[in-house]
C-alpha positions as CSV (number, residue, x, y, z in Angstrom):
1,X,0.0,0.0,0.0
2,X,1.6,3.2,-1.2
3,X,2.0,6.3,1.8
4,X,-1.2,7.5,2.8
5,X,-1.4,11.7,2.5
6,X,-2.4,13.3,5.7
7,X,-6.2,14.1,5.6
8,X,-7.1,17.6,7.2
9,X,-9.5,17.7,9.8
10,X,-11.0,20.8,7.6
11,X,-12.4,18.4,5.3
12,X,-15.3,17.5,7.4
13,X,-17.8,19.3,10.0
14,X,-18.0,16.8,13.1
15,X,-15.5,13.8,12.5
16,X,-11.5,14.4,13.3
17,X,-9.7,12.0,10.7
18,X,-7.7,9.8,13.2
19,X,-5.0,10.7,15.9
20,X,-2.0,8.8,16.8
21,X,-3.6,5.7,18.3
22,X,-6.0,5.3,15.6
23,X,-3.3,5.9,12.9
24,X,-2.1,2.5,13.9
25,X,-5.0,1.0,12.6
26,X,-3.9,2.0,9.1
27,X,-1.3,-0.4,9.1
28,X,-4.1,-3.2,9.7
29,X,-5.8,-1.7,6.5
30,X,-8.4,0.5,8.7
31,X,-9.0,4.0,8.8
32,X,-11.2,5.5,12.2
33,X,-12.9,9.0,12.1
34,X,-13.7,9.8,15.7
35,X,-16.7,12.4,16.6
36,X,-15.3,14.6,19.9
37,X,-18.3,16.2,21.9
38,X,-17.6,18.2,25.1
39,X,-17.7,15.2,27.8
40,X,-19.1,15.6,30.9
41,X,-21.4,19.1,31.3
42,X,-19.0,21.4,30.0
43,X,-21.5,22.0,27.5
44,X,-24.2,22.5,29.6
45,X,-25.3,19.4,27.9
46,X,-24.7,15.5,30.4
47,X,-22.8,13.5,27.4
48,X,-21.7,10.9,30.2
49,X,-23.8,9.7,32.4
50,X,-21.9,7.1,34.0
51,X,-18.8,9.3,34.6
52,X,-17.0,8.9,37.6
53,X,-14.7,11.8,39.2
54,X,-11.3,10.0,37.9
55,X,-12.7,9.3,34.4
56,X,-13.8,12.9,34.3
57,X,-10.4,14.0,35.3
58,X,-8.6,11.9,33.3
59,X,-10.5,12.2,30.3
60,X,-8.8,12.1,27.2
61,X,-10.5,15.3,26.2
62,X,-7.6,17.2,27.8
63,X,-5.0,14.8,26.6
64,X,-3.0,16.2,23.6
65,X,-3.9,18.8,21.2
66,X,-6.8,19.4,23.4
67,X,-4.6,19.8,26.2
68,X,-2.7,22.6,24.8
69,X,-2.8,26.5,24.9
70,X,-0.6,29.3,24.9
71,X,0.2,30.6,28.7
72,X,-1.4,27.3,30.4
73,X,0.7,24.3,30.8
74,X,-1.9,21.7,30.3
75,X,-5.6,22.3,30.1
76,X,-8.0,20.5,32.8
77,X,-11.5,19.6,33.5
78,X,-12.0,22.5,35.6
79,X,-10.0,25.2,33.6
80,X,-12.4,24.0,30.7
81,X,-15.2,24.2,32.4
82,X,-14.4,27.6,33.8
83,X,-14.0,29.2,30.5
84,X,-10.5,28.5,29.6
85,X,-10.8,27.1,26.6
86,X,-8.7,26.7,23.4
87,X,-10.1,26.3,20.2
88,X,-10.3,22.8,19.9
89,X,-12.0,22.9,23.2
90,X,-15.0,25.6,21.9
91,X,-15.4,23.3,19.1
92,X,-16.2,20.7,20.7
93,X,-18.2,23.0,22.8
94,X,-20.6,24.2,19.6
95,X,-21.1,21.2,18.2
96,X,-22.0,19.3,21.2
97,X,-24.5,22.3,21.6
98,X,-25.6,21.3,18.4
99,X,-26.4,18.1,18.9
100,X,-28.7,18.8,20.9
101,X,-30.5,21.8,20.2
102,X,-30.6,21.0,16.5
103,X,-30.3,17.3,16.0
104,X,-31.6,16.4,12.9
105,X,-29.4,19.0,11.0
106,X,-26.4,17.3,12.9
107,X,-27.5,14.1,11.8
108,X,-27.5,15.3,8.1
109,X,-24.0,16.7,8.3
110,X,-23.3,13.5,10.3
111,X,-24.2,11.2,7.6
112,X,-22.2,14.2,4.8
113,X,-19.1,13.2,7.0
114,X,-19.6,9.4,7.4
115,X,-19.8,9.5,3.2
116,X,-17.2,11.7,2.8
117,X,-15.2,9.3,5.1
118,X,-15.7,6.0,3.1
119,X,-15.5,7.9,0.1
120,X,-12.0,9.0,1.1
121,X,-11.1,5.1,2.4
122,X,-12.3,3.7,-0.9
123,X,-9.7,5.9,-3.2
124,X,-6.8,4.7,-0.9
125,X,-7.5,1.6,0.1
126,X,-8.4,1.5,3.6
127,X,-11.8,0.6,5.2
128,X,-13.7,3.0,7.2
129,X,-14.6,2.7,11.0
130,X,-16.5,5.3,13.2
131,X,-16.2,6.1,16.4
132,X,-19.3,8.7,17.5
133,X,-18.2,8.6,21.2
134,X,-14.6,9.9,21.1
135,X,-15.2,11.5,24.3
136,X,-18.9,11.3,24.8
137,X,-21.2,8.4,25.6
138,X,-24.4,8.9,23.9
139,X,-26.5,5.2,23.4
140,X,-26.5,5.8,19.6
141,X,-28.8,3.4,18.7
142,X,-31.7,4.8,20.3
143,X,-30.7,8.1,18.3
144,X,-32.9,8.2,15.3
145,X,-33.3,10.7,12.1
146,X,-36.3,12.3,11.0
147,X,-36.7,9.0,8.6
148,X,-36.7,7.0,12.1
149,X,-33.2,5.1,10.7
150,X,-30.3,5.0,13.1
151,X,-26.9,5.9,11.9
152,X,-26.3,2.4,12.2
153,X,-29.7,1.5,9.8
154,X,-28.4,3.7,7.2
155,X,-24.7,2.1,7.2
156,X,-25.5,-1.2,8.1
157,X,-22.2,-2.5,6.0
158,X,-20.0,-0.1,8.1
159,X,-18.3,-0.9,10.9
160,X,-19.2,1.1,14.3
161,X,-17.5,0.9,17.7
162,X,-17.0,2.7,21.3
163,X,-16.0,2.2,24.7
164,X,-19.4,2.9,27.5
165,X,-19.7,2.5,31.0
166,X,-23.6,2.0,30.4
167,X,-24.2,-1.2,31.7
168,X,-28.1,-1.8,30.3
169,X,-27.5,-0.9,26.9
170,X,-30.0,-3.2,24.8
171,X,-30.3,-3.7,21.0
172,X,-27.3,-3.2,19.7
173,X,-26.7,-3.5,16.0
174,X,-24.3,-6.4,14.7
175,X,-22.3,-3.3,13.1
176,X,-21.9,-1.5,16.2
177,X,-18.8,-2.8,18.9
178,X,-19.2,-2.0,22.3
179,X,-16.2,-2.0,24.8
180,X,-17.5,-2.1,28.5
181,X,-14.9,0.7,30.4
182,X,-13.1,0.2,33.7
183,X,-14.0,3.2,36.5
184,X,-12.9,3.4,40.3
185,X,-16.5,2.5,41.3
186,X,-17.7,-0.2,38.6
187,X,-16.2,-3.5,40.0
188,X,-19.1,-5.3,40.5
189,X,-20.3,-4.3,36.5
190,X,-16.9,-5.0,35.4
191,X,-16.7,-8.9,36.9
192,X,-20.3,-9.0,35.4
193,X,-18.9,-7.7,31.8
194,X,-16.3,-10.6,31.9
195,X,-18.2,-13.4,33.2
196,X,-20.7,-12.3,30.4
197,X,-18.0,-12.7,28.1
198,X,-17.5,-8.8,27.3
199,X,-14.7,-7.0,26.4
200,X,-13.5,-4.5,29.5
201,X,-10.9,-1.5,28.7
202,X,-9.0,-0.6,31.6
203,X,-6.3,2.1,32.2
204,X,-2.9,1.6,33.7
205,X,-0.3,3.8,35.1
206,X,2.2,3.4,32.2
207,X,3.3,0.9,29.5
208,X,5.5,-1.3,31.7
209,X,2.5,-1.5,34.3
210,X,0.4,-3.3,31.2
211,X,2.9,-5.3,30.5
212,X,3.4,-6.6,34.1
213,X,-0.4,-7.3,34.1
214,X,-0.2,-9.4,30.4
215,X,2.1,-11.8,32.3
216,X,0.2,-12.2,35.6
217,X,-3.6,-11.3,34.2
218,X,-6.0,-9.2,36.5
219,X,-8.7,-10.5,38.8
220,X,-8.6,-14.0,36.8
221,X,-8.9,-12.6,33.2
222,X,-6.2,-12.0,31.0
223,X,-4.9,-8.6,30.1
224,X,-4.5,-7.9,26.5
225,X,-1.9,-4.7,24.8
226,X,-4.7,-2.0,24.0
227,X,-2.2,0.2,22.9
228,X,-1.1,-1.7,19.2
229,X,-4.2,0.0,18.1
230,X,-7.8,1.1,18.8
231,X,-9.5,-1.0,16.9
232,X,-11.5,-2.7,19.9
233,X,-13.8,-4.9,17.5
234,X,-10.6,-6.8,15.9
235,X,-10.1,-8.1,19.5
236,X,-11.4,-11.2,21.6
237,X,-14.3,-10.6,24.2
238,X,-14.5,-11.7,27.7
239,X,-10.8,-9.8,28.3
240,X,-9.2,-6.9,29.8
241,X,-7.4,-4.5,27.1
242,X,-4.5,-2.5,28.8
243,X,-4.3,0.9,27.9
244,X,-1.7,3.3,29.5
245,X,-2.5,6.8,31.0
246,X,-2.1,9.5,28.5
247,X,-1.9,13.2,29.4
248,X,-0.9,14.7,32.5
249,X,-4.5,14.6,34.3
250,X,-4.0,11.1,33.6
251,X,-0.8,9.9,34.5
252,X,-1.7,12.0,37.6
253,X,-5.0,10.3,38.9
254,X,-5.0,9.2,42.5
255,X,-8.8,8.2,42.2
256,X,-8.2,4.8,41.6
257,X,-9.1,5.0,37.8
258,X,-5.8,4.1,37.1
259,X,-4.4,1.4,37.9
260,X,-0.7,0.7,39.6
């Protein structure tokens, strides 16, 4: 497969075209486009419902570019939801605003994106996957269009997948992955995940800390690298994928969230 060009995130209106740990994917032959709402409230809008205080600190909506502005040294929960904001922050800002208060016209640039997406995929090669809960997590398939399709209906030969820490999430489409994810305050749901044969994402203090845990396994269950690339649905259920803490707020968590 020849070099893939860089796409710019300019080319679409909600979906950012990869980051570094869905780039990996490529050299699997995948290509994930990631929709990034304002988690938590800092919309004025609840995108999470099952947060926990560490996940909401640690979120990965800080991490990186996010993370960054001129005169702060890293962006957090609080400074965002306080009004320091840079602009990837306000974007995410407006168009989770958006979703809301004028949902079907999201949908309709949702579905422009998702086309554009496998449009782009097709000419080099690569097959499309979506994630719609980049840092969100909205039960998409009760979300429906003005035709009463879900975005899953309408793509049903596309692959979908996301990480929740909604436990009673029912009819789930065959496209559509769903990775159960590890809080400080969700043991009982995670043992129940596992013994149901569900996949569990859990983060750890740093890459040698998911390494030790691949040799010795956690609570039982063995602990698979999370971190050779995103693509969750690839993977076995009824395991525990190690990711490592990204960003400051993460690597700094003493909630329990991440695990030592």
């Amino acid at each position: 497969m020849s070099k893939i060009p860089k796409l710019s995130g300019s080319y679409f209106r909600l979906l950012t075209p990869g980051n570094p740990k869905t780039a990996k994917g490529q050299k699997k032959g995948f290509m994930t486009f990631v929709l990034h709402l304002a988690p938590a409230n800092l919309s004025g809008y609840e995108v999470c419902p099952k947060r926990t205080a560490g996940c909401t600190m640690a979120c990965l909506n800080v991490a990186g570019r996010g993370g960054m502005m001129a005169g702060v040294s890293s962006l957090t929960f609080d400074l965002v939801a306080s009004g320091v904001q840079n602009h990837i922050q306000k974007a995410r800002i407006r168009r989770t605003k958006r979703y809301f208060e004028e949902r079907q016209l999201f949908m309709i640039d949702l579905v422009a994106d998702i086309c554009k997406a496998i449009a782009w995929s097709d000419k080099h090669e690569l097959t499309p996957v979506f994630r719609l809960n980049g840092t969100s997590d909205i039960r998409w398939e009760t979300v429906r269009m003005l035709d009463r399709r879900t975005i899953f209906d309408t793509f049903p030969y596309i692959q979908f997948y996301d990480y929740t820490k909604i436990t009673n999430r029912k009819n789930i489409p065959s496209n559509y992955d769903l990775t159960f994810s590890r809080a400080e305050n969700n043991q009982t749901e995670i043992l129940t995940a596992l013994a149901n044969g569900i996949r569990v994402a859990a983060v750890f203090r740093t890459v040698d800390t998911v390494k030790r845990y691949m040799e010795t396994g956690l609570d039982g269950f063995q602990v698979i690298d999370g971190d050779d690339s995103d693509l969750r649905f690839l993977e076995p259920t009824g395991v525990i994928v190690g990711l490592y803490a990204k960003g400051i707020n993460g690597k700094r968590d003493i909630s329990g969230f991440v695990i030592d």
